[in-house]
C-alpha atoms as a printed R data frame, in Angstrom:
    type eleno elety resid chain resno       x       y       z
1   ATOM     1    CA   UNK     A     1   6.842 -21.477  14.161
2   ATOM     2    CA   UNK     A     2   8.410 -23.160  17.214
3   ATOM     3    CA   UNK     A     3   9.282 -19.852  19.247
4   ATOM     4    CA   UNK     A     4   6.805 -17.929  19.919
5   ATOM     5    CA   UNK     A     5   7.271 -14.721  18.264
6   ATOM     6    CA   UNK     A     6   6.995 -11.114  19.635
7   ATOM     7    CA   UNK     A     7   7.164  -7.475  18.249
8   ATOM     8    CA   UNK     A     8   8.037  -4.856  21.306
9   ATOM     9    CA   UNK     A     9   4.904  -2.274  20.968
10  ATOM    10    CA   UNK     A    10   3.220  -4.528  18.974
11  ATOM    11    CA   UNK     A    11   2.225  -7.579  20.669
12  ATOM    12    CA   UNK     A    12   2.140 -11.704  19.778
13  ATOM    13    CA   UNK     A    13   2.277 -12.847  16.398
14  ATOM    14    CA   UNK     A    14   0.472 -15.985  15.096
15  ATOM    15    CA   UNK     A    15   0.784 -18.333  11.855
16  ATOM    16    CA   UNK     A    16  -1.621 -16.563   9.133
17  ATOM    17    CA   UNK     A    17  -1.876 -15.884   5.591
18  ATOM    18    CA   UNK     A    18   1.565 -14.142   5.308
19  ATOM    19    CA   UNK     A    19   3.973 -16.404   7.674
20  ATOM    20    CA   UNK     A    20   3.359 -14.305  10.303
21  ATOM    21    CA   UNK     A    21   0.717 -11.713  11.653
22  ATOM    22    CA   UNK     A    22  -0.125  -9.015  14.072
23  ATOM    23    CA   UNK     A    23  -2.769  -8.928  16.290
24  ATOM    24    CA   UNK     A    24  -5.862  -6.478  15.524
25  ATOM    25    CA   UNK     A    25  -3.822  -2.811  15.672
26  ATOM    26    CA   UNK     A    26  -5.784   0.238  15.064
27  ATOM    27    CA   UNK     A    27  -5.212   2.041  11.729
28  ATOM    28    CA   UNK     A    28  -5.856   5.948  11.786
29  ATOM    29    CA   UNK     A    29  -6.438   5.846   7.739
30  ATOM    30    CA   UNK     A    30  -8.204   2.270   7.814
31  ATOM    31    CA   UNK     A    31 -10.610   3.764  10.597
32  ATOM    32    CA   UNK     A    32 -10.391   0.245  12.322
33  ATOM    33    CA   UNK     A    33  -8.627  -2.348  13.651
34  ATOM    34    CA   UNK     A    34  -6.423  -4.466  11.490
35  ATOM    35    CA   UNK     A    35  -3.573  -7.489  11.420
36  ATOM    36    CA   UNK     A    36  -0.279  -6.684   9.332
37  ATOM    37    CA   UNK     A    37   1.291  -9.647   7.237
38  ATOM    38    CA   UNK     A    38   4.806  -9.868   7.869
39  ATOM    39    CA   UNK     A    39   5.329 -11.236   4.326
40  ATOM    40    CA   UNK     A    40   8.523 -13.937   4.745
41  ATOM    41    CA   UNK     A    41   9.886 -12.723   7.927
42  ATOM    42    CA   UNK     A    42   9.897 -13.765  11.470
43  ATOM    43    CA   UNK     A    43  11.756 -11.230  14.917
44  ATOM    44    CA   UNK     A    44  13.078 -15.046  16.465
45  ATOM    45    CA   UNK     A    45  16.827 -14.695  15.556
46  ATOM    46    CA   UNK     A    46  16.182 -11.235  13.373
47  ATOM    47    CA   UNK     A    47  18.935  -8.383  14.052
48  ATOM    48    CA   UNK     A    48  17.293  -6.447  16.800
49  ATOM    49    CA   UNK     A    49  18.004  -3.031  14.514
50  ATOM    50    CA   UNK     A    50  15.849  -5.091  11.696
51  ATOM    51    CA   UNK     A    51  13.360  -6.000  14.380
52  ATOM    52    CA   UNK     A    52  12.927  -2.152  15.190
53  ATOM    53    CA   UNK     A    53  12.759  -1.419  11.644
54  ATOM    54    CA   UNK     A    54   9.437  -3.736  11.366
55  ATOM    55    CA   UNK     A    55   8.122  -2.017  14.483
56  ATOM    56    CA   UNK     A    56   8.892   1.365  13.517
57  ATOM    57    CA   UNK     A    57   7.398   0.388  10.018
58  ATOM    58    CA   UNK     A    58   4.109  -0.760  11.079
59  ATOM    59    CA   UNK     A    59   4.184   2.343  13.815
60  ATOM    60    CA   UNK     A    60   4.358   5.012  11.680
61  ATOM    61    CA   UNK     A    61   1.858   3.282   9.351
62  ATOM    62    CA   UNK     A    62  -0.645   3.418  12.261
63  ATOM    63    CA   UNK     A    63  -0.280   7.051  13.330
64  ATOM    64    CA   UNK     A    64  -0.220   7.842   9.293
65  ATOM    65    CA   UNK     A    65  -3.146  10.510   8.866
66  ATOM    66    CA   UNK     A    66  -4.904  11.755   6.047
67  ATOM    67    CA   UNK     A    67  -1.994  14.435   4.679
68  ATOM    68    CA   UNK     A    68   0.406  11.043   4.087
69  ATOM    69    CA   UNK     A    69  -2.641   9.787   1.256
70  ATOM    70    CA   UNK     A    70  -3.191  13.673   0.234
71  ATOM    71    CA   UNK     A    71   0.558  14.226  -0.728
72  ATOM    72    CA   UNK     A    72   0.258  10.674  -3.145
73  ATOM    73    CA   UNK     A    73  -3.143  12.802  -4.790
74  ATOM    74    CA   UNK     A    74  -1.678  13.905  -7.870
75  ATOM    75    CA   UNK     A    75  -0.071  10.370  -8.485
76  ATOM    76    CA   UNK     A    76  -3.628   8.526  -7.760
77  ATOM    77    CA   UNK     A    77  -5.118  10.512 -10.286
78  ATOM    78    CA   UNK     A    78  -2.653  10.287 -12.681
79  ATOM    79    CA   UNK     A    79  -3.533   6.812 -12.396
80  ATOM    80    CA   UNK     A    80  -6.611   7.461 -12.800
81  ATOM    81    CA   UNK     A    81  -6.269   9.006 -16.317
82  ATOM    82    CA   UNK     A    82  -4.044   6.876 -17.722
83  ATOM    83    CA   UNK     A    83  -6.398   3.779 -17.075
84  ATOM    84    CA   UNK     A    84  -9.633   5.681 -18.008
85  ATOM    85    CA   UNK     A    85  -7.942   6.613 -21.193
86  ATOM    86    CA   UNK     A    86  -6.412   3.096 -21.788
87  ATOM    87    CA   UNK     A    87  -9.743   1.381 -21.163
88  ATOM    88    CA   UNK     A    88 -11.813   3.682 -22.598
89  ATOM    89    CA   UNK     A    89 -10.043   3.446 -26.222
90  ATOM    90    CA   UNK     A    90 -10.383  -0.460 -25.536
91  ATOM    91    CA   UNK     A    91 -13.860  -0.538 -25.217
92  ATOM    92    CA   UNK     A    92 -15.947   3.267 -25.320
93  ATOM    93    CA   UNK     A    93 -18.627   1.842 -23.000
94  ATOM    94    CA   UNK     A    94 -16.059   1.218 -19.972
95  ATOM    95    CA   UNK     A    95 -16.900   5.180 -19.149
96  ATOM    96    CA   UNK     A    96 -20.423   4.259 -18.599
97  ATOM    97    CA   UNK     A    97 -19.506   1.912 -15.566
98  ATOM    98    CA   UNK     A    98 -17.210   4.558 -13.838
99  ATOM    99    CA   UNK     A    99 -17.859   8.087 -11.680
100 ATOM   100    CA   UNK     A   100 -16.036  11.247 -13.307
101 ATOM   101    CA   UNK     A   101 -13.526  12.351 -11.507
102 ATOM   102    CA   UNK     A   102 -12.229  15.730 -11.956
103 ATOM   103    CA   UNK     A   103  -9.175  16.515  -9.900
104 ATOM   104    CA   UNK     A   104  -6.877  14.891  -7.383
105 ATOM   105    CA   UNK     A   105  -8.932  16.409  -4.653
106 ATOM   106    CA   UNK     A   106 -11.469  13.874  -5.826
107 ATOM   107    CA   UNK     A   107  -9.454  11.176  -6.265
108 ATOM   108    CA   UNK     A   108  -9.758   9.655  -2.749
109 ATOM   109    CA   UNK     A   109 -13.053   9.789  -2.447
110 ATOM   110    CA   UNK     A   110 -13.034   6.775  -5.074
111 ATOM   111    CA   UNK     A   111 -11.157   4.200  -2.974
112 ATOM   112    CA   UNK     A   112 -11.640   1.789  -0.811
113 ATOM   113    CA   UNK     A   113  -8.631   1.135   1.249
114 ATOM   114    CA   UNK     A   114  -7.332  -2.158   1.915
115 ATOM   115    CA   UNK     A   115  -7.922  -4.375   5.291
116 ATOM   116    CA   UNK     A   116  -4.183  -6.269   5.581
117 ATOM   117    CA   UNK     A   117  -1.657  -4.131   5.055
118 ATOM   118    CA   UNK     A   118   1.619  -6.359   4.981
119 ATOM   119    CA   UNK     A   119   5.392  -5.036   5.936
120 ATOM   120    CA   UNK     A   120   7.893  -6.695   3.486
121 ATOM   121    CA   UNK     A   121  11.792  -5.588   3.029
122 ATOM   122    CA   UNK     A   122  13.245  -4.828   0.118
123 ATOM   123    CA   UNK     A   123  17.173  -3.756  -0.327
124 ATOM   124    CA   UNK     A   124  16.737  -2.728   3.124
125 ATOM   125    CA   UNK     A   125  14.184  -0.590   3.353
126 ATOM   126    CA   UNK     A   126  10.835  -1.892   5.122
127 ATOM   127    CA   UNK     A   127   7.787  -0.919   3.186
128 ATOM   128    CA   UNK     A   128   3.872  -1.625   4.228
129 ATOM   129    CA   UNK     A   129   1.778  -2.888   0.876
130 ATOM   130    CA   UNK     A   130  -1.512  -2.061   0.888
131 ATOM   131    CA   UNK     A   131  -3.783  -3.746  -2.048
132 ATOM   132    CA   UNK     A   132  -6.768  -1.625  -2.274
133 ATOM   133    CA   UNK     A   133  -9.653  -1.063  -4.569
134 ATOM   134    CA   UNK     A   134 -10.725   1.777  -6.486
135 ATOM   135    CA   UNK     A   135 -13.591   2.688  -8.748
136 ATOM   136    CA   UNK     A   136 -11.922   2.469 -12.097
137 ATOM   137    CA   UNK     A   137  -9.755  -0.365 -12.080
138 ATOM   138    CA   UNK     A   138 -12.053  -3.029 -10.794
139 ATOM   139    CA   UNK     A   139  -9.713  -5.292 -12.438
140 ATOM   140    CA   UNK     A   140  -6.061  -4.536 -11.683
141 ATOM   141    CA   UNK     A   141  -7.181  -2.820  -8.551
142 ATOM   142    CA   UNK     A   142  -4.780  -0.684  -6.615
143 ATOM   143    CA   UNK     A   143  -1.198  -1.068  -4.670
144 ATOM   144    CA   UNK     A   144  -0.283   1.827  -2.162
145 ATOM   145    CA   UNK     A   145   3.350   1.193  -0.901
146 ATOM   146    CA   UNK     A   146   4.497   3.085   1.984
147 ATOM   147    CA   UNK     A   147   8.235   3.417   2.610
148 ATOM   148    CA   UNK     A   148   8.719   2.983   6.267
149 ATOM   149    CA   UNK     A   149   4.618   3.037   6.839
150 ATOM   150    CA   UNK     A   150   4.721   6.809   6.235
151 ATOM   151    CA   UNK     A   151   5.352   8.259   2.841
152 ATOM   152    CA   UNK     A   152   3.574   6.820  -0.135
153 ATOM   153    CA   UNK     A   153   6.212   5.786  -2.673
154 ATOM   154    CA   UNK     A   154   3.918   3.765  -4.920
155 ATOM   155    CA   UNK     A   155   0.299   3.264  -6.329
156 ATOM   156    CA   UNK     A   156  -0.855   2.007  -9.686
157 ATOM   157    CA   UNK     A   157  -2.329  -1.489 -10.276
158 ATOM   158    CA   UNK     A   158  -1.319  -3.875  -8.075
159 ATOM   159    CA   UNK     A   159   1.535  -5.767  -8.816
160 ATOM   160    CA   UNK     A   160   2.743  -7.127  -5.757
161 ATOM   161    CA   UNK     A   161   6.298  -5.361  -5.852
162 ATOM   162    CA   UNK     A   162   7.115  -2.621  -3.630
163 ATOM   163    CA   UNK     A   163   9.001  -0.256  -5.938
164 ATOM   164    CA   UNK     A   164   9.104   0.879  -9.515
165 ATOM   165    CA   UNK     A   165  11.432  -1.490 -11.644
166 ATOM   166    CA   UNK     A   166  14.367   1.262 -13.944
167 ATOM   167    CA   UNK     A   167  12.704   0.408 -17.086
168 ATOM   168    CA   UNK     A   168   9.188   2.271 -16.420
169 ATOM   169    CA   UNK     A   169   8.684   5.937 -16.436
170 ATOM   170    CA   UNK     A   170   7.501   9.105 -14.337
171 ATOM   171    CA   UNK     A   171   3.948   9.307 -15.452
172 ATOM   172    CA   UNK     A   172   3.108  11.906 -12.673
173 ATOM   173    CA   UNK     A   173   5.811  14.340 -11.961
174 ATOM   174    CA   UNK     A   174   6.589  12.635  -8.012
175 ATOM   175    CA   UNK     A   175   8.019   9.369  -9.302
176 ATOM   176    CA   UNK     A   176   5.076   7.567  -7.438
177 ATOM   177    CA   UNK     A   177   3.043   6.501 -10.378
178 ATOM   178    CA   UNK     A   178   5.537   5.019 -12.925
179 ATOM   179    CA   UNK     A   179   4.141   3.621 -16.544
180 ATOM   180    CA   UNK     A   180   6.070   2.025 -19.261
């Protein structure tokens, strides 16, 4: 990066992990203070309505509050069946290692959010990805995408793509946990 790159709101942005990151920025759902990837992308010579699309994006992520994750409940746990009973006919001791969980109330309360969320585009629409871990999945782990940092569009294992490709299926009744 030759120019040095800002984000109005947000501060300077430095060479990391993702081409470019924020700055700590507090995170209302993360309870602390964390940088945001900006996965392939860089403001210097962006369209200034793109550039307040990223800001916007990683705005409304940090204001996001507990009722954006509760409305993405039923999905999460929908999840969480469909994995418990996929692993569980794989190998019968796999419900040893794991808590119970009996509704999507619960569901949270297994999860560990993620520490770098990162803001990536896709057909226009800027979405924060947010691998996470939960208590069932130790080994595909979890993706929560938020479509412009406020409404959860997405979770199941991660798989490093921000939507749901046509071919897989509404496995939870919201269109935000998708199976084949």
């Amino acid at each position: 990066m030759t120019d040095k790159a800002t984000l109005p709101g947000i501060g300077d942005l430095h060479e990391g992990e993702f081409n470019l990151e924020t700055g700590p920025l507090s995170v209302g759902i993360l309870d602390s203070d964390v940088s945001f990837g900006l996965e392939g992308w860089t403001p210097v010579d962006a369209d200034p309505a793109e550039v307040d699309a990223v800001v916007t994006t990683v705005t409304n992520f940090r204001a996001a509050t507990q009722e954006v994750l509760d409305a993405a409940s039923v999905a999460l746990f929908a999840y969480y069946t469909d994995t418990v009973k996929s692993l569980a006919d794989e190998d019968p001791g796999y419900l040893e290692d794991i808590a119970e969980i009996g509704s999507a109330d619960e569901v949270w309360n297994h999860v560990t959010l993620g520490e770098m969320p990162v803001v990536a585009e896709e057909d226009g629409t800027w979405y924060v990805s947010l691998e996470s871990e939960c208590g069932w999945a130790e080994e595909d782990g979890l993706q929560i995408v938020f479509r412009n940092g406020n409404e959860i569009t997405k979770v199941g294992p991660f798989d490093d793509m921000l939507t749901w490709s046509d071919d897989e299926e509404d496995a939870s009744g919201d269109g935000i946990y998708r199976t084949f």
